[in-house]
C-alpha positions in Angstrom: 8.1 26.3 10.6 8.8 25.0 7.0 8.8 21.5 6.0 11.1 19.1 5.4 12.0 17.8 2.2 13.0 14.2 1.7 14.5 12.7 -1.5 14.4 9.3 -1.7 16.6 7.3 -4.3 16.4 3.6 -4.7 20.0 2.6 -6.2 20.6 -0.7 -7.8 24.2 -0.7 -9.0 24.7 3.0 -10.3 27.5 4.9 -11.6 29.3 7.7 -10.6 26.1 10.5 -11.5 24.6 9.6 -8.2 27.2 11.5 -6.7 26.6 14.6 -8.8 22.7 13.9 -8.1 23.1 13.8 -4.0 25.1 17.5 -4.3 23.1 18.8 -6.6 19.7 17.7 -3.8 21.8 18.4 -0.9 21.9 22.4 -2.4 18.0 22.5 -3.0 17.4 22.0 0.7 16.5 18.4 0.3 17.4 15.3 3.4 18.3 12.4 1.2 18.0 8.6 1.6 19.5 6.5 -0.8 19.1 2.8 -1.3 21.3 0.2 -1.9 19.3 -2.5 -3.6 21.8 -5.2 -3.3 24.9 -3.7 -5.6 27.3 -5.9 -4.0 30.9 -5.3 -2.6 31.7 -3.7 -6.6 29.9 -0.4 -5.2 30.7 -0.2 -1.3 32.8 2.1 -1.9 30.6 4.6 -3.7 27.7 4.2 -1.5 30.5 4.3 1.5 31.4 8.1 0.3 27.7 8.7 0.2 27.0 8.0 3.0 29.4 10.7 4.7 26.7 13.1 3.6 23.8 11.4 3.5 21.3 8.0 4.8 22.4 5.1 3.2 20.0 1.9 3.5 21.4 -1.0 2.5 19.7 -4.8 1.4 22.2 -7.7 1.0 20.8 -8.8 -2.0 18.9 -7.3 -4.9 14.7 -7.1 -3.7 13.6 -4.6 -6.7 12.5 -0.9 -6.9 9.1 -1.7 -5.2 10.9 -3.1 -2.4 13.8 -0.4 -2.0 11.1 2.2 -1.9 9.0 0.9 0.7 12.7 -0.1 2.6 13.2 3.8 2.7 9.5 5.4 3.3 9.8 2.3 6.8 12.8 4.1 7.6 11.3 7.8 7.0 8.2 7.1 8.9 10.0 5.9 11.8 13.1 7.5 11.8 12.8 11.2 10.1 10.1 12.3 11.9 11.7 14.6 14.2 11.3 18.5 14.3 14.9 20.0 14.4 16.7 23.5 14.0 18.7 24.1 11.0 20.8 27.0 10.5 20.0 29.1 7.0 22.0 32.0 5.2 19.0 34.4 7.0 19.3 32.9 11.0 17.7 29.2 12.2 14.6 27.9 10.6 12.7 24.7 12.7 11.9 21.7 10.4 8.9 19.9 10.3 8.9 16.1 10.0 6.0 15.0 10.9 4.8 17.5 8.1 7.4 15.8 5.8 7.2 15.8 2.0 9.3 12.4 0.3 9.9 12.4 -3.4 11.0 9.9 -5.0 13.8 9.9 -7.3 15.8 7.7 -10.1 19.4 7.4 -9.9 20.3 7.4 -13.7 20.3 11.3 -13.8 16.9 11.5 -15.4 15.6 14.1 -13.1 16.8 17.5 -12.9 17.2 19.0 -8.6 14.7 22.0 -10.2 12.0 19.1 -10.9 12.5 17.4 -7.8 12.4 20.5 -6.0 9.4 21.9 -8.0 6.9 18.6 -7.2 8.1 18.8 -3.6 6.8 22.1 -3.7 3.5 21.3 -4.9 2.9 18.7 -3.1 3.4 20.6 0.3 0.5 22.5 -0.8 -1.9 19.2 -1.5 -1.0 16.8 0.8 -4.1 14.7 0.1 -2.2 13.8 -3.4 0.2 12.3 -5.3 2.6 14.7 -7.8 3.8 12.8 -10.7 6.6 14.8 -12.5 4.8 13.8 -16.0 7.6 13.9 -19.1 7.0 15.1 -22.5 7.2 11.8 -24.2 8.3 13.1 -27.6 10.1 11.7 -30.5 13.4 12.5 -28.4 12.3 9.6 -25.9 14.1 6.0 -26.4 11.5 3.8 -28.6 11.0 1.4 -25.8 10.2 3.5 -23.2 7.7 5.5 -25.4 6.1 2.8 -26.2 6.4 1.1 -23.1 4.5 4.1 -21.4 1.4 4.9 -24.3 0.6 1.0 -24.1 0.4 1.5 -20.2 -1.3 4.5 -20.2 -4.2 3.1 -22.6 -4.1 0.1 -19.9 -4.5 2.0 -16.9 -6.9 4.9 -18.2 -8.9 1.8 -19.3 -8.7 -0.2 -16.4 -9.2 3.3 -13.6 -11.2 6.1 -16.0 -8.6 8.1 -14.8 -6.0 9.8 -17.4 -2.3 9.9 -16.0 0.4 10.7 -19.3 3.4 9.5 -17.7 2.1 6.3 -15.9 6.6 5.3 -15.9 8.1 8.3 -14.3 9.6 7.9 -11.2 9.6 11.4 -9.7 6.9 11.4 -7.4 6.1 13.6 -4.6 4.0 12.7 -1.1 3.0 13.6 2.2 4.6 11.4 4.8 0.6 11.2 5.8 0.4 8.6 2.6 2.8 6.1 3.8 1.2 3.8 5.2 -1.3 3.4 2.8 1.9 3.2 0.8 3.0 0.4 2.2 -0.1 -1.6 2.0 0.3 -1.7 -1.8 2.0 -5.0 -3.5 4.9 -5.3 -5.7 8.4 -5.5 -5.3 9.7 -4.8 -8.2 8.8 -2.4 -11.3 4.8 -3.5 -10.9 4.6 -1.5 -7.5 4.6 1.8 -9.1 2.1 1.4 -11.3 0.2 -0.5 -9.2 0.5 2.4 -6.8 -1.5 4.6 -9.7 -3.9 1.7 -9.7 -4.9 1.6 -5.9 -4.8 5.6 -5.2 -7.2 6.0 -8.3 -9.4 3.4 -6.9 -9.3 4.9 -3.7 -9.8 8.2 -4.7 -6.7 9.9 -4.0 -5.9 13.0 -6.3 -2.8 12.4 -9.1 -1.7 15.9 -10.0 1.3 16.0 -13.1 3.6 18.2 -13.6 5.0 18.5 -16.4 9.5 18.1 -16.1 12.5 18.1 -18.6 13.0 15.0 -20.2 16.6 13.9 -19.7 17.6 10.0 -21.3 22.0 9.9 -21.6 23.0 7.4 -23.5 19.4 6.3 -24.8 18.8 5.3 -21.1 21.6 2.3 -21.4 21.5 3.3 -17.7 17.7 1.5 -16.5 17.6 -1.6 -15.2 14.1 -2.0 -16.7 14.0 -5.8 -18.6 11.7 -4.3 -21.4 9.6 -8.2 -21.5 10.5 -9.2 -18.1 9.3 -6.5 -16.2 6.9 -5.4 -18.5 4.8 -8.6 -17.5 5.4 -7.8 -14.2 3.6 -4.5 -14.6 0.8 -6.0 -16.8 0.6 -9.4 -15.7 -2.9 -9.0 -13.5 -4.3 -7.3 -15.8 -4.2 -9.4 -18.8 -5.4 -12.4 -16.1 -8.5 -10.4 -15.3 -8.6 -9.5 -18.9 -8.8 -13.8 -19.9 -10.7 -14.4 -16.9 -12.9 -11.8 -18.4 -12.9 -12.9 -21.9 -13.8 -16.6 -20.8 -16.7 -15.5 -18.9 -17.6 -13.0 -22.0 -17.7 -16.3 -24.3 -19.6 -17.8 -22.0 -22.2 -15.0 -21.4 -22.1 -14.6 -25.0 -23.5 -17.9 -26.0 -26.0 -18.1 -23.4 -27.3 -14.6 -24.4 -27.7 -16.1 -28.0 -28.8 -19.3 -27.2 -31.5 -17.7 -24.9 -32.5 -15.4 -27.4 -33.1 -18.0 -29.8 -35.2 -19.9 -27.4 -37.4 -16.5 -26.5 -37.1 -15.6 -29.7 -38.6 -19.2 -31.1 -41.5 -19.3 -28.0 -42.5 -15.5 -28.8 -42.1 -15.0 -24.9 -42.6 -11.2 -24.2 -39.2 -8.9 -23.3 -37.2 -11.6 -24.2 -34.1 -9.3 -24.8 -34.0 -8.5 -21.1 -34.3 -12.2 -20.3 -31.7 -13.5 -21.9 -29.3 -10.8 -20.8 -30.4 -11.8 -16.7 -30.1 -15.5 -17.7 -26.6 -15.0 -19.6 -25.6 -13.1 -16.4 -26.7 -15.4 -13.8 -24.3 -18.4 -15.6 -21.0 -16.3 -16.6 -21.2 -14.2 -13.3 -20.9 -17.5 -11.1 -18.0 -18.7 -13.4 -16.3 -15.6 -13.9 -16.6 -14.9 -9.4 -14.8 -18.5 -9.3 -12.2 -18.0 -12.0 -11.0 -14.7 -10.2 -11.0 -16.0 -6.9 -9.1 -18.6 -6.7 -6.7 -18.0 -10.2 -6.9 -14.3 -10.9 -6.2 -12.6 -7.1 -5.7 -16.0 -5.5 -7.9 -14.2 -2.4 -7.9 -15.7 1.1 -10.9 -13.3 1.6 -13.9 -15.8 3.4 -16.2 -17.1 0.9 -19.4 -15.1 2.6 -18.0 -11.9 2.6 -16.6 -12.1 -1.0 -19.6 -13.7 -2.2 -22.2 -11.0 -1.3 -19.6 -8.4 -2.4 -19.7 -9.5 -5.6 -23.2 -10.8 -5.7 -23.8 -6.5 -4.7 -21.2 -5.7 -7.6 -22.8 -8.3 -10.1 -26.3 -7.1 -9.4 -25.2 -3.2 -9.6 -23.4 -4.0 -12.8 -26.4 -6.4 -14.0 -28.7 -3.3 -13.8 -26.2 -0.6 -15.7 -25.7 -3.5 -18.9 -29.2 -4.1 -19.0 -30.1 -0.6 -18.8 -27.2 0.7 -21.1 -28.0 -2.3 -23.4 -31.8 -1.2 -23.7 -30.9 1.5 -24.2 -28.2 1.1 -27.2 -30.2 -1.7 -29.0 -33.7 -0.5 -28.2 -34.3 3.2 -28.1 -31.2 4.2 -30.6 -31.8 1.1 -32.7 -28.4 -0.5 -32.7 -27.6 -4.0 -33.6 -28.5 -6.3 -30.5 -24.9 -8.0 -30.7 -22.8 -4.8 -31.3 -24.7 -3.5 -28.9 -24.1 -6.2 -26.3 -20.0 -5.8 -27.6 -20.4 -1.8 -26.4 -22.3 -2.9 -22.9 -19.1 -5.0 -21.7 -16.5 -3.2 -22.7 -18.1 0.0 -20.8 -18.2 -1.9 -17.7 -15.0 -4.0 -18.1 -12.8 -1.5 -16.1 -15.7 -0.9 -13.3 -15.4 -4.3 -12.7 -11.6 -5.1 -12.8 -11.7 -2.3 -10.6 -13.6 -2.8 -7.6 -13.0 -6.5 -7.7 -9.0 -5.8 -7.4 -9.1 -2.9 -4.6 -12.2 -4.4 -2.6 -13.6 -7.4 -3.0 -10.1 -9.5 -3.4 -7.8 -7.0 -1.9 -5.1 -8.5 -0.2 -3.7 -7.1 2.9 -1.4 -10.2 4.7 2.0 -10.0 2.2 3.0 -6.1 2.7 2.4 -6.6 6.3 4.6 -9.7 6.7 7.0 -7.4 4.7 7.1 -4.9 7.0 7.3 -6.8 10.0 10.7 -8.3 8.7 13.1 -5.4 7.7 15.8 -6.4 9.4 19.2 -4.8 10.5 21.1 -6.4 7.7 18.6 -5.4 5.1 18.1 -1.5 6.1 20.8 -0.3 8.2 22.2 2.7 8.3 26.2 3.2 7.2 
């Protein structure tokens, strides 16, 4: 029994290359479901002559790439699950899917069938991970999306101490196992697959990359991508945990000094340590309030978010002072630039476990999924 592979292609108004794309699948061995993200009447007719090959999915109006790819992995999990027969060039081979392996795939010709295949491959052999086809972003890469993709790598091996090279590409490979944790994960539009990195590194999940041909025609005139649109889509959480941060940094910075000053002046005895608890104490408080109810606008019950962070601010209370004694007392660095080091070290721990536990937010994916309806993922 071998597995089935499943390409799935989210399509928002594409040109005649998806065509060439579905064959060129439908030879690798691959079951394909394409998504029509709203392209209007203009394109019925292409996605029509798909669809005498392959799944066709269909939302009435344009929902994003986030939104299109859970619309297809719903449809996978419910609906390609099956074990069937299928005739080969050496007799009949039975098809797994239940044991299914999705990759995801762009419709702009970017990725090459030997690629998709090759990540499908891998993946069937680690179904506990997520294959990233990872692209050689050289000087042959648009400038935008170069840039685009070292800014968000630097952001999200910050933000996860996890290094990814390709945090854009859209070739990814899966076990059908992962999709409902899949689901779970917001964003509807370009933010969902990074996001996606985000969750699966905090969880723990393994992201393998391989490394795939680079192919931009036309210097990618193709992507739908709004370089300052979406890119604040993708980064938007970030930078507000980043000024939520930075406020309760000023604020924890001036106690610390004003603190010290008053130990300082009244010769009181470990002094250093003092201050830092005391600094804490005040910018902790404001800092659990700013990201609450601005930052991941949280519905989680005040209790159960307060001693999760009271267990995160105590945790991370004892690293800074210890990492800060350590910097400033036994290897004799300046107090301040050593206080500087402490929070930048423990910035992404805390961005971290405050976006994937204590403030996660469950209710809007499933609301999503309850309300797929007929109009928005049929079949043609």
């Amino acid at each position: 029994m071998r597995k089935r592979f499943i390409a799935l292609i989210p399509a928002y108004e594409p040109d005649e290359k998806i065509k060439k794309i579905a064959d060129e699948l439908l030879e690798k061995g691959f079951d394909i479901v394409v998504v029509d993200d709203g392209s209007g009447p203009d394109y019925a007719e292409l996605f029509d002559e798909l669809s005498q090959n392959l799944t066709v999915l269909t939302h009435t109006e344009n929902r994003g790439k986030g939104a299109a790819l859970k619309t297809g992995m719903r449809y996978i999990n419910k609906y390609m699950a099956y074990t069937e027969s299928v005739k080969t060039a050496s007799g009949t081979e039975t098809v797994s899917g239940r044991d299914a392996v999705i990759v995801t795939a762009d419709a702009d010709g970017q990725h090459l069938p030997e690629d998709v295949r090759r990540v499908a491959e891998i993946s069937a052999q680690r179904r506990d991970a997520l294959v990233l086809g990872s692209r050689a972003l050289d000087k042959d890469i648009p400038a935008r999306s170069r840039f685009g993709n070292t800014v968000t790598r630097h952001v999200y091996s910050a933000a996860t101490g996890v290094h990814v090279h390709d945090t854009q590409t859209g070739l990814r490979a899966f076990h059908r196992s992962l999709i409902p944790r899949l689901l779970e994960i917001e964003g509807d539009r370009y933010e969902y697959e990074i996001n996606m990195l985000m969750q699966l590194a905090a969880e723990g999940v393994p992201i393998i990359e391989e490394r795939i041909e680079t192919v931009y025609e036309d210097n990618n005139r193709g992507s739908h991508f709004k370089t300052v649109r979406d890119s604040f889509r993708v980064y938007k959480e970030i930078l507000k945990f980043s000024a939520s941060s930075l406020a309760s940094f000023a604020i924890d910075y001036c106690m610390y000094a004003l603190l010290l000053a008053v130990t300082g002046a009244a010769g009181i005895t470990n002094g250093l340590i003092i201050s830092n608890i005391g600094a804490r104490l005040v910018s902790g408080t404001a800092n659990y309030t700013m990201n609450k109810k601005l930052v991941f606008k949280s519905r989680t019950g005040f209790a159960k978010s307060a001693t999760q962070y009271i267990l995160l601010a105590a945790f991370i209370l004892a690293g800074n002072t210890i990492v800060l004694s350590t910097l400033a007392g036994t290897l004799g660095i300046n107090k301040f630039a050593a206080k500087l080091i402490t929070e930048v070290i423990f910035f992404a721990i805390s961005w971290t476990v405050q976006k994937y536990v204590i403030f996660f937010r469950e209710d809007s994916d499933d609301a999503e999924s309850a309300r797929v309806s007929k109009l928005d993922a049929q079949e043609r």
